[in-house]
C-alpha positions in Angstrom: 0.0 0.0 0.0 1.2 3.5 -0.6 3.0 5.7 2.0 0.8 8.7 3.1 0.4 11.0 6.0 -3.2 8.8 6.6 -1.4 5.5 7.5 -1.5 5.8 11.3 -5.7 5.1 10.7 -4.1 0.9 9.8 -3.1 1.0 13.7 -6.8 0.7 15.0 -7.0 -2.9 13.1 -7.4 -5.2 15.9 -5.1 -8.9 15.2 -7.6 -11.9 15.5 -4.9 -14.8 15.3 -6.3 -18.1 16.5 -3.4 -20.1 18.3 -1.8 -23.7 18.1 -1.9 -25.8 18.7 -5.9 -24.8 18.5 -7.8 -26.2 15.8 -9.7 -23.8 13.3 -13.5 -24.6 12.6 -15.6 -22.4 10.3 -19.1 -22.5 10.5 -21.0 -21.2 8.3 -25.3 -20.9 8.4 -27.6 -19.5 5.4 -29.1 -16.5 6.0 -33.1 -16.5 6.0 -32.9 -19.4 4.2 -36.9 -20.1 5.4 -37.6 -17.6 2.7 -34.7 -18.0 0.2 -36.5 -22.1 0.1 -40.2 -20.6 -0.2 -39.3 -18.4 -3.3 -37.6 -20.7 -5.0 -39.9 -23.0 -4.2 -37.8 -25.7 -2.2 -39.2 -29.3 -1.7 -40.4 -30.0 1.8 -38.9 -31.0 4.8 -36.4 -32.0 2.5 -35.2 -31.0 -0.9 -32.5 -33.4 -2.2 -31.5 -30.9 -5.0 -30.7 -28.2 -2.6 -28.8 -30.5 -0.5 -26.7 -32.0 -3.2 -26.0 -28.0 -4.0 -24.5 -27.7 -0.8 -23.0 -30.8 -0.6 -20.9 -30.0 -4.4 -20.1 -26.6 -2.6 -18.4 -27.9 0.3 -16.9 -30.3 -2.4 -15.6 -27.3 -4.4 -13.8 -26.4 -1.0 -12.1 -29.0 0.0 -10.8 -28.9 -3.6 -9.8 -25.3 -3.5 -8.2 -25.3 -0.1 -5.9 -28.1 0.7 -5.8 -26.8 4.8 -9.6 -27.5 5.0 -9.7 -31.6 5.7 -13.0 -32.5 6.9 -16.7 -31.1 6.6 -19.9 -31.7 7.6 -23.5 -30.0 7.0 -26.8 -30.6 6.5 -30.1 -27.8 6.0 -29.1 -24.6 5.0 -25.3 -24.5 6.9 -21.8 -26.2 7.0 -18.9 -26.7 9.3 -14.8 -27.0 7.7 -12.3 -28.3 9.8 -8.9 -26.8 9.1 -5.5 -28.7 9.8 -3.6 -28.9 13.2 -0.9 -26.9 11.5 -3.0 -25.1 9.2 -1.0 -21.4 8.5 -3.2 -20.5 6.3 -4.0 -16.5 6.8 -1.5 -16.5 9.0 -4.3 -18.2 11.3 -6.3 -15.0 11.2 -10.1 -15.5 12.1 -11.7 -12.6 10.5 -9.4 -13.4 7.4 -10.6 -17.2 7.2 -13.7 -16.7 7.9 -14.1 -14.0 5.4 -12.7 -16.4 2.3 -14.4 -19.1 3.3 -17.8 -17.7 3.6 -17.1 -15.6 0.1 -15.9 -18.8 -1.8 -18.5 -20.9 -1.1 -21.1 -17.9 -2.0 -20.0 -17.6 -4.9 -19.9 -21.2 -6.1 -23.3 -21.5 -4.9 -24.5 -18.7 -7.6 -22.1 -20.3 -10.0 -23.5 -24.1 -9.3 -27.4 -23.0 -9.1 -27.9 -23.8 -13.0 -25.9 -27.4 -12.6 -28.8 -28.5 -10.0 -32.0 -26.6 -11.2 -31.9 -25.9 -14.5 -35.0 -25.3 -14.7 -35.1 -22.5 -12.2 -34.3 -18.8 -12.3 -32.0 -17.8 -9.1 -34.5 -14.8 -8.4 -32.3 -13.5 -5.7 -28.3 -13.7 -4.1 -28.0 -16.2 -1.4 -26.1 -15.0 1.0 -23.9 -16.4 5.0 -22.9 -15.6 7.8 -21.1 -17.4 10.2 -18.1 -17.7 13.2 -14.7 -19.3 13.3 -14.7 -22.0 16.6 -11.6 -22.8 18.3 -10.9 -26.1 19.3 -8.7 -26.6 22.4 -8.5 -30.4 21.2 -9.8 -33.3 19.1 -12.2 -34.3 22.2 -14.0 -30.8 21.8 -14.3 -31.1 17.7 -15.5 -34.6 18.3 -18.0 -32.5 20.6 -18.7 -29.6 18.2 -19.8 -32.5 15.9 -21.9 -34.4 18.0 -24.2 -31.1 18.7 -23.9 -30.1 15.1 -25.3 -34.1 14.1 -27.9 -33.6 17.0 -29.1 -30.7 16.1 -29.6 -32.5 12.5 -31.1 -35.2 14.1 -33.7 -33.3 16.3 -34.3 -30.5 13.6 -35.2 -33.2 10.6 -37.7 -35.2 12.7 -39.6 -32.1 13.9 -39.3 -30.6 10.4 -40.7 -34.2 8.8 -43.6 -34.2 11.0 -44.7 -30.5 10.9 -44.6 -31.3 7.1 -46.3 -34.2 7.0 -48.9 -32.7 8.9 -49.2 -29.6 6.7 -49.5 -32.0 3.6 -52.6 -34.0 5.2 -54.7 -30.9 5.8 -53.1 -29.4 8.8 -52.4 -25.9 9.4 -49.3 -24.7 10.1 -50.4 -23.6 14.0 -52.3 -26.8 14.3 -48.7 -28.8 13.2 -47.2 -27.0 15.7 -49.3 -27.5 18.6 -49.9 -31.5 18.3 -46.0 -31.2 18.0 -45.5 -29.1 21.3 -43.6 -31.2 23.8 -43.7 -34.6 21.6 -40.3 -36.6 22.1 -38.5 -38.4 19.7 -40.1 -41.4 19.7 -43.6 -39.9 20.1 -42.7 -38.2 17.1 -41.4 -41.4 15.5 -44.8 -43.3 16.7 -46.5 -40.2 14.5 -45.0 -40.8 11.3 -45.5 -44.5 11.1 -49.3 -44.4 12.1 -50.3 -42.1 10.4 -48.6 -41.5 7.0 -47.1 -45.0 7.0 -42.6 -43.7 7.3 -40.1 -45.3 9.2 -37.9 -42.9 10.0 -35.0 -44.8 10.3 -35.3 -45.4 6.1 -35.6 -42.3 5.2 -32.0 -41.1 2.6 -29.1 -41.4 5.4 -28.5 -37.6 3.8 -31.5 -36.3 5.8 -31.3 -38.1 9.0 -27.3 -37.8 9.3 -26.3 -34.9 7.6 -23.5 -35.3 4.7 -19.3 -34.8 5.6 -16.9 -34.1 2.7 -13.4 -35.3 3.4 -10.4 -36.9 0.9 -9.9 -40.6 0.6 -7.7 -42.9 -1.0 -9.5 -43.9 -3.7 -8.9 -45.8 -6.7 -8.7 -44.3 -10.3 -8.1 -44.5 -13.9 -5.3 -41.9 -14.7 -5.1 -43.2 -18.1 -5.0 -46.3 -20.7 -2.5 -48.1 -22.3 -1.7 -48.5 -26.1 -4.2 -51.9 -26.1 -6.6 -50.1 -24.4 -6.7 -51.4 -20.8 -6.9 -49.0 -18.2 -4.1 -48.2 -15.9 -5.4 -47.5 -12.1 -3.6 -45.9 -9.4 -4.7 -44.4 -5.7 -5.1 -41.0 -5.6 -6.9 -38.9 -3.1 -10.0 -37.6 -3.8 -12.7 -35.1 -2.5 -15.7 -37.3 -1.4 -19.5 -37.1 0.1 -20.7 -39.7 2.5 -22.8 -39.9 5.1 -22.8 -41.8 9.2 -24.5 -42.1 11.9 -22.4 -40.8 14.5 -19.5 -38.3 13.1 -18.4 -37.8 16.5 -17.4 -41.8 17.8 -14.4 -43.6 17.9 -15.0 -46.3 15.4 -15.8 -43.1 12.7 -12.3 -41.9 12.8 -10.7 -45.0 13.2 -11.9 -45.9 9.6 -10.4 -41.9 8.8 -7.3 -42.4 9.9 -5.3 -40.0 7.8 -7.8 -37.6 9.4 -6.2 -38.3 12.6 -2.7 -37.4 11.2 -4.0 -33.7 10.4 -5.9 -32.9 13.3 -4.4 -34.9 16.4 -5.0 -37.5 18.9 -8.5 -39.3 19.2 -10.4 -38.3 21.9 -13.2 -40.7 24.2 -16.7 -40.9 23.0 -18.2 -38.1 23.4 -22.0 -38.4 25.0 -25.2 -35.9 24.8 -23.2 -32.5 23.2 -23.9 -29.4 25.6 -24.6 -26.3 22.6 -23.7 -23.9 25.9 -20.4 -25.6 26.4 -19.4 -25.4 22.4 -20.3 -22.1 22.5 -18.3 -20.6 24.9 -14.9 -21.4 22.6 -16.6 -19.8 19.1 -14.3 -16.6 18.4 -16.4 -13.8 19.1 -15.3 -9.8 19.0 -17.9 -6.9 19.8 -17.1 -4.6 18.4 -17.1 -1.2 20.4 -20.2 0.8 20.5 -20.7 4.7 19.6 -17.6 4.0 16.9 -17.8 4.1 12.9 -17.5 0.6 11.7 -15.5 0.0 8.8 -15.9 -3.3 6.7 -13.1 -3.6 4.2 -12.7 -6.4 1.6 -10.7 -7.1 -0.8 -10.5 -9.1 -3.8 -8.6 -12.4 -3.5 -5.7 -13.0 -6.0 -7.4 -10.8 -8.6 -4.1 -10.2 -10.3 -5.0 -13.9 -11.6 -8.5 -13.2 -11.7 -8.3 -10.6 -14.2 -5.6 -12.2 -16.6 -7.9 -15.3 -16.7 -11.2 -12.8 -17.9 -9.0 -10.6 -19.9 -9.4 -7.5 -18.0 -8.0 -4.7 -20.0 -5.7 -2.7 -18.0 -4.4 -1.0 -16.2 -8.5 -0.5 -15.8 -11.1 -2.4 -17.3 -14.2 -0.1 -17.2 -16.4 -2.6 -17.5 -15.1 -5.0 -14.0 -15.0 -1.6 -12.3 -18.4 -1.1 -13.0 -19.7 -4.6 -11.9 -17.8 -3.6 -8.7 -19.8 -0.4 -8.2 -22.8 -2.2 -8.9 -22.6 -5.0 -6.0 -21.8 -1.6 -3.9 -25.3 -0.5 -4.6 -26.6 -3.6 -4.3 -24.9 -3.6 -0.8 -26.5 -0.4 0.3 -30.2 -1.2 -1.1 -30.1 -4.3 1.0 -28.5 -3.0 4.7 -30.0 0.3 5.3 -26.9 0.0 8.4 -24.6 0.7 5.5 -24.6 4.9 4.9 -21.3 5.0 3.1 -18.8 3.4 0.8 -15.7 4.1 -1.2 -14.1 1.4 -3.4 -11.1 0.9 -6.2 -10.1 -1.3 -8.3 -10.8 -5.0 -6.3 -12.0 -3.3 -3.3 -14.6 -1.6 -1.2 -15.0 -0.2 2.0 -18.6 -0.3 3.5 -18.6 2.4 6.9 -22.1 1.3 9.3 -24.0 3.5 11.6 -22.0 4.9 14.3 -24.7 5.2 17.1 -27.7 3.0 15.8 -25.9 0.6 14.2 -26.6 -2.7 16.1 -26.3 -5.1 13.0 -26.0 -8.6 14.7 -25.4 -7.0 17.9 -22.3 -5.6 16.7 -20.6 -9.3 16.6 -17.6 -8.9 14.2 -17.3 -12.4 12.5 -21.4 -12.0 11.9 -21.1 -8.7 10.1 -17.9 -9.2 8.1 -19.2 -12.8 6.7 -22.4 -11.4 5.7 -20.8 -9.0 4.2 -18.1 -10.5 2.1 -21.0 -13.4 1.4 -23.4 -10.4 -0.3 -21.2 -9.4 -2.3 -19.5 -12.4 -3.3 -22.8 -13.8 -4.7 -24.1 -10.2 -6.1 -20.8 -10.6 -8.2 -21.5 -13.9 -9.7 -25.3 -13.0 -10.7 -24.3 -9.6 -12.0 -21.0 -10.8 -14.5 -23.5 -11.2 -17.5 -24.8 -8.3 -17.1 -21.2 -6.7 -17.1 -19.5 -9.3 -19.6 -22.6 -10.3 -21.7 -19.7 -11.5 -23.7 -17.0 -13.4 -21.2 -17.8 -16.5 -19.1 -17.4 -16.5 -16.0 -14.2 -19.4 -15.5 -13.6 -19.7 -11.7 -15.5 -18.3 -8.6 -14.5 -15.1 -7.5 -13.7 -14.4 -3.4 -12.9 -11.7 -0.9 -11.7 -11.5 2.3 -12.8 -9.1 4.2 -11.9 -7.4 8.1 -13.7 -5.1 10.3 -12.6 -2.0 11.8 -13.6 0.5 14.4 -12.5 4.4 14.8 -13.2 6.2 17.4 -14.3 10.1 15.7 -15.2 11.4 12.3 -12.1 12.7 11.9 -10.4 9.6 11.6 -12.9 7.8 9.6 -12.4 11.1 7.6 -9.1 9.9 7.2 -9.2 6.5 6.8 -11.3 7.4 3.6 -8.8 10.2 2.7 -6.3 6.6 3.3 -8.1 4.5 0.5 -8.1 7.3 -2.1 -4.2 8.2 -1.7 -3.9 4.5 -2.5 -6.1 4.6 -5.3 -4.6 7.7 -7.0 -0.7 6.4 -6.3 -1.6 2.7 -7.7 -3.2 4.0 -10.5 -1.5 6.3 -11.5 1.9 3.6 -11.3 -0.3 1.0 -13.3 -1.1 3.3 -15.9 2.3 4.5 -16.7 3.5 0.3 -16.5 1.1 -0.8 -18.7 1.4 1.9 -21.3 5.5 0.9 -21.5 4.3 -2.8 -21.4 1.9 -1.8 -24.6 4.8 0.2 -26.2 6.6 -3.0 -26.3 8.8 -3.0 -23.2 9.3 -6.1 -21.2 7.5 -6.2 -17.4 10.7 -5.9 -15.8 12.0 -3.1 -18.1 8.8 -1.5 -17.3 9.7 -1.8 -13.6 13.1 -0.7 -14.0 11.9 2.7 -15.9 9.4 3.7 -12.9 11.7 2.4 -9.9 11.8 5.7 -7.9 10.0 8.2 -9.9 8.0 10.4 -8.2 4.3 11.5 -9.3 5.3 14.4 -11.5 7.9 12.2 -13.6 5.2 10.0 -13.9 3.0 12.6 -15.3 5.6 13.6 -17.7 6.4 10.1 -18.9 3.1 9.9 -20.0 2.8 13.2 -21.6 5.7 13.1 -23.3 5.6 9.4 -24.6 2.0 8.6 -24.7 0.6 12.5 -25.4 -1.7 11.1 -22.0 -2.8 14.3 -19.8 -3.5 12.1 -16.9 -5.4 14.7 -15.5 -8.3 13.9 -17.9 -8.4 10.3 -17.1 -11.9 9.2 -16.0 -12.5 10.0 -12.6 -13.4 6.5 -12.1 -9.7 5.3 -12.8 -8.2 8.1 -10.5 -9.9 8.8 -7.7 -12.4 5.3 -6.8 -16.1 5.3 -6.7 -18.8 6.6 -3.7 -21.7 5.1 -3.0 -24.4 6.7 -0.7 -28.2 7.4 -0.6 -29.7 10.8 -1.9 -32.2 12.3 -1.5 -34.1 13.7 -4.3 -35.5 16.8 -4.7 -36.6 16.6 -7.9 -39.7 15.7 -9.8 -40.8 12.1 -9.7 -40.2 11.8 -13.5 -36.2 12.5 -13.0 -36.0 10.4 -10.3 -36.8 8.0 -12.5 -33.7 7.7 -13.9 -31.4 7.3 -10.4 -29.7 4.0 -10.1 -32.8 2.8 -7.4 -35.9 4.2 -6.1 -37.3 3.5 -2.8 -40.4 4.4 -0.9 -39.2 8.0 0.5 -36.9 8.6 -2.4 -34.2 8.0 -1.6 -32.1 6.6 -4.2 -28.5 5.2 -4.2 -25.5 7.0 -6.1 -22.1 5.4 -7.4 -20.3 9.0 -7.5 -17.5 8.4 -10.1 -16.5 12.5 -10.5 -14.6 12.6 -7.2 -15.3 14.4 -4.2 -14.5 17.9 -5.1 -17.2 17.9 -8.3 -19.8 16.9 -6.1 -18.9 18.6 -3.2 -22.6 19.5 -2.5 -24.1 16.7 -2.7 -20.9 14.1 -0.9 -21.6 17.5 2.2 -25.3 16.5 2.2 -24.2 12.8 2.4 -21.5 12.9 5.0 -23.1 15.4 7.1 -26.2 13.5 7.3 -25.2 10.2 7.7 -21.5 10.5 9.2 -21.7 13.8 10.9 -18.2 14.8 9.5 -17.4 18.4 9.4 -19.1 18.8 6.2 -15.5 19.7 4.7 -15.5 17.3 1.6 -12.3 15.1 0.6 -11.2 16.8 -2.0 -9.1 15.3 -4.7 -6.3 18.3 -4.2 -5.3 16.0 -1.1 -3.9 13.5 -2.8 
C-alpha cells in the first residue's frame, strides 16, 4: 500500500490470530434461508437438489483449499475443519472466515444452474457465520456431535410439521400437536399415520452429509491396447454416518487423525452452551464508525484469466460499483462506501448501528457473502460476452475508529492508494503496450515520483493524466440521496425506494460533487461537512 500521511488510521485494526496448537472450525449458516426455500420454491422438509448443491459446494472447498480436511452440514449450513498446523491467513479468524464464507457464495450462484436448470436464481444467497476454536480433538468430536444432533432433532420435527401440513393441517395446528412430543412420540407419528419409518428415510437427511479426501482408486489413463491403468489417488468425497463424533468413525479416517491430532473418548449428549463458549467472538465497540473492508482475492490472476483490459477495465469496475449498490439497497446500516479497483469499504451507523449485535465475525461474513454472490449474478450483465471461469472471493476485516475525523481519514487513506496505484499501473502498462518487457517497465518507474510519472506519460503517450476518467483516479462513492426533484427524474437514479431515496455510485470525485458528498457525510456521518477533496492526494 502507498505511503501517506493517513497510515497511522491501519493502527486501529485489531489482530484476531487463533493459536496452536488450537484447531480452526468455520461455521457457516444460510441467511433467511426459510424464505430463500419458499421463493424458489424448495421441496419440503427436505429437498434433495438443494442439499446435493450444498453438498458440491463444500466439495468445491475442499478442492480449492488443501488446509480444509474434513466437513460436515446438513439444512441450510456447513462446518470446515482446518489442519492442526494449518497457517493458512497466517491463522487469522476474521481473514478465514471471510474467504471461506465468500468462496462458497459464490460457487453456490455459480453451481445454481448445474442443480435446477429449470429454475431462475431470483435472488443472491447469501452467509454468515463464526470461526470455533478447538482446544483439542475431544472438543471437535464435541462440536460434531451437537452439530449431528441438532440435525437429528431438527429433521424429525421438520418431517412431521410437514407431513402434517401436507394432510390438511395448518401450520399452528402442526405445531401444537408437536408441542412437547419426544422423539419417539414423534417417531410413533409418522408410522401411524402416514405410514414412514424414519430410520429409512436417505441417510443424507437423518445424518447430515461430511466431505473429506480418501484414497480412492482411479483410472489416470489407458495403455496403447486399451486397458486401463489404475492408481490411488486422493479424492474429494460425500458420504454420510450415523455418529460423526465416535471412535470407530475416525478410526476408519485415519489419515484424518494425522491432520488434526489424537483421538479423543466418545463423546455423550453435546452441551450447545459448552461449544459455545470457545466460538471466536469480537464486539465490536459501541458509539464507533464501523468499517468493513474487503478485498478481492488473487485478482491479479483473476483478471488475466477474464481478460481484463488494463491498467482499468471499465467494464469489472463497473460490476464492482454495482454489487456496492446492491450492498446499500439491502442493509439500510450501511450509509457510506468508497471502493477501487478490487476493493470496497462499507462504513455502518455509528450510534444506531446494532447489525447482529455488533458481533464482528457476523457482520464481516455477511458482508463478504453479499457481495461475493451479487458478483456472480451480475457478470453477464457486465460481460454479456466473457464466461465466467472460476469463482471469484474476498476476504474481508472489520474496523472501528473512534471520531469522524479519523474515519475522515481512513477514507482520505483508501483514495491516496487509489490515486498512487493508478497512477503507477497506468504508466506500467502503457510501456508494457509500447513493447517493453515487465521488468523493463519496472526498472523505468523504480523511484519516480508522481510528476515524472506525469511527464512520462505526456511526453511518450501524449496522455494528460489529468483527464483520465474520474473513475480510474480517484475510486467510486456510493451513498443514498435524496431527491428533490420531480418524480419523472428520479426515475432515472440507479434505485428508487419508498421515501426517495435513491443510491449513487459517485465516479467524479469528491471535489465535483462537493454538494451533494456534504449533504451525504453530514447527514449520515456527521463529518465536518469539509468534503475530501481530490487536491489532497
Amino acid at each position: 500500500m502507498a505511503n501517506s500521511k493517513y497510515e497511522y488510521v491501519k493502527s486501529f485494526e485489531v489482530e484476531d490470530e487463533v493459536m496452536l496448537p488450537n484447531l480452526i472450525v468455520v461455521r457457516i449458516d444460510g441467511r433467511h434461508f426459510r424464505r430463500f426455500s419458499e421463493v424458489h420454491e424448495f421441496e419440503k422438509p427436505n429437498d434433495e437438489q438443494a442439499l446435493n448443491l450444498m453438498n458440491s459446494c463444500a466439495t468445491a472447498m475442499l478442492e480449492e483449499y488443501p488446509d480444509i480436511v474434513f466437513s460436515y452440514g446438513f439444512g441450510d449450513e456447513y462446518s470446515f475443519v482446518f489442519k492442526k498446523a494449518s497457517k493458512f491467513y497466517q491463522r487469522r479468524a476474521s481473514k478465514i472466515l471471510s474467504l471461506t464464507v465468500s468462496f462458497f457464495s459464490s460457487v453456490y450462484a455459480m453451481k445454481w444452474k448445474e442443480f435446477f436448470p429449470q429454475k431462475e436464481l431470483r435472488y443472491q444467497p447469501s452467509f454468515h457465520g463464526g470461526v470455533i476454536s478447538c482446544a483439542s480433538m475431544e472438543f471437535l468430536q464435541a462440536y460434531l456431535a451437537w452439530r449431528q444432533d441438532d440435525c437429528h432433532i431438527n429433521n424429525q420435527h421438520n418431517t412431521c410439521f410437514w407431513m402434517l401440513v401436507k394432510s390438511g393441517k395448518s401450520k399452528r395446528e402442526a405445531q401444537d400437536i408437536l408441542k412437547g412430543t419426544q422423539k419417539e412420540e414423534k417417531n410413533e407419528l409418522l408410522f401411524q399415520q402416514f405410514g414412514i419409518n424414519y430410520k429409512k428415510l436417505p441417510d443424507m437427511f437423518r445424518q447430515g452429509s461430511y466431505v473429506c479426501r480418501r484414497e480412492v482408486e482411479d483410472i489416470v489413463k489407458y495403455n496403447e491396447s486399451g486397458n486401463p491403468i489404475k492408481r490411488f489417488r486422493r479424492k474429494v468425497i460425500v458420504a454420510h454416518s450415523s455418529n460423526i463424533a465416535k471412535r470407530s468413525f475416525w478410526t476408519e479416517h485415519l489419515s484424518l487423525l494425522s491432520e488434526l491430532g489424537q483421538l479423543g473418548e466418545d463423546v455423550g449428549q453435546a452441551r450447545p452452551e459448552y461449544v459455545k463458549s470457545f466460538q471466536v467472538e469480537n464486539k465490536l465497540m459501541p458509539s464507533t464508525w464501523i468499517v468493513v473492508r474487503i478485498d478481492g482475492c488473487h485478482f491479479h490472476r483473476f483478471s488475466d484469466v477474464h481478460e481484463f483490459e488494463k491498467p482499468n477495465d471499465e467494464k469489472a469496475l463497473n460490476l464492482m460499483n454495482s454489487c456496492a449498490v446492491a450492498m446499500l439497497e439491502e442493509f439500510p446500516d450501511i450509509v457510506f462506501s468508497y471502493g477501487v479497483s478490487d476493493e470496497f469499504s462499507f462504513v455502518l451507523k455509528k450510534e444506531l448501528s446494532q447489525l447482529y449485535k455488533r458481533c464482528s465475525s457476523e457482520i464481516v461474513s455477511l458482508i463478504v457473502s453479499f457481495f461475493s454472490s451479487m458478483y456472480v449474478m451480475k457478470w453477464k450483465e457486465c460481460f454479456p460476452q466473457k464466461e465466467l471461469k472460476y469463482p471469484p472471493s474476498f476476504d474481508g476485516r472489520a474496523i472501528c475508529y473512534p471520531s469522524s475525523k479519523i474515519l475522515r481519514d481512513y477514507l482520505a487513506w483508501r483514495q491516496v492508494d487509489c490515486h498512487i496505484n493508478n497512477q503507477y499501473n497506468t504508466c506500467f502498462w502503457m510501456l508494457v503496450k509500447s513493447g517493453k518487457s515487465k521488468t523493463e517497465a519496472q526498472h523505468t518507474l523504480k523511484g519516480t515520483r508522481a510528476r515524472e510519472k506525469i511527464e512520462l506519460l505526456i511526453q511518450h503517450f501524449s496522455i494528460n493524466y489529468s483527464t483520465l476518467p474520474a473513475m480510474f483516479r480517484q475510486g467510486s462513492s456510493v451513498f443514498r440521496h435524496k431527491h428533490l426533484f420531480k418524480e419523472s427524474v428520479v426515475k432515472n437514479a440507479h434505485s428508487l425506494s419508498s421515501d426517495y431515496v435513491t443510491v449513487r455510485v459517485l465516479n467524479d470525485g469528491f471535489q465535483q460533487e462537493s454538494q451533494i458528498v456534504c449533504a451525504a457525510l453530514t447527514a449520515f456521518l456527521s463529518l465536518s461537512g469539509r468534503p475530501l477533496k481530490s487536491k489532497q492526494l
